[in-house]
C-alpha atoms as one frame of an Amber mdcrd trajectory, in Angstrom:
protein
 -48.993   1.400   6.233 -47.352   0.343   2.580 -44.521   1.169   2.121 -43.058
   2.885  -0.883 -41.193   1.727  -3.934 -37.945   3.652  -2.679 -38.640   2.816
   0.675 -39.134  -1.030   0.141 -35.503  -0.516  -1.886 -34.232   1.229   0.907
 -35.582  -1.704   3.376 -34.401  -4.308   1.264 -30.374  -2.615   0.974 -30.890
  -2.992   5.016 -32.102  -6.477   4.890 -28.929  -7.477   2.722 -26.321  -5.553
   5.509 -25.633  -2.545   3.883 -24.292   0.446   5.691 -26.231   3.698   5.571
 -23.288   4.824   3.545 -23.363   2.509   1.351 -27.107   2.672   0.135 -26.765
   6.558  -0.350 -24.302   6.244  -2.969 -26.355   3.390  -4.248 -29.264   5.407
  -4.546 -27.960   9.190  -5.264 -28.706  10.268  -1.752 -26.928  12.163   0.851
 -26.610   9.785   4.113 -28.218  12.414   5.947 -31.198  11.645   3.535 -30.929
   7.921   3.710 -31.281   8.099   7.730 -34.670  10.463   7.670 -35.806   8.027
   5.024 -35.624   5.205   7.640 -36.709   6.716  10.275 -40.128   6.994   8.074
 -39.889   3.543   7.619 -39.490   2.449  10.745 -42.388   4.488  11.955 -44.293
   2.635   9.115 -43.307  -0.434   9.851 -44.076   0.083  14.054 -40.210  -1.231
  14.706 -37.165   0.888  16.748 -34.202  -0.806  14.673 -32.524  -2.238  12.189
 -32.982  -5.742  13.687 -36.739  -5.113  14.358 -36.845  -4.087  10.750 -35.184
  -7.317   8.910 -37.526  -9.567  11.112 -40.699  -7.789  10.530 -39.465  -7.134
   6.492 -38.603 -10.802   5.869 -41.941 -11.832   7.994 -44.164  -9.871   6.079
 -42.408 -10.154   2.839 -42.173 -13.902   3.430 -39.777 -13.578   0.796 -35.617
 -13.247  -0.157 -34.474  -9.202   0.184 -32.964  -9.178  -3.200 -32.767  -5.454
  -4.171
């Protein structure tokens, strides 16, 4: 599955090491919000983490996470 615009935003704040905390003020959100988000990407993406996402982002990205 694609992801969307938000979520590839939300993938690449991840990528770069930032705290679900930190990418809900970033992005207007709730942290509450930010977590259900990932957990749609993650299903998306077929991974169980945050490590599982970076590696399979950056692989099939094959580029630099710059948000």
């Amino acid at each position: 599955m694609v992801l969307t615009e938000e979520e590839t935003a939300i993938a690449k704040f991840v990528v770069n090491g930032l705290k679900n905390v930190e990418i809900a003020e970033i992005m207007g959100y709730s942290e509450a919000t930010v977590k259900k988000r990932l957990t749609v990407i993650y299903k998306k993406m077929n991974v169980f983490n945050r490590l599982q996402l970076i590696t399979k982002f950056l692989s099939k990205k094959n580029i630099s996470a710059q948000p």
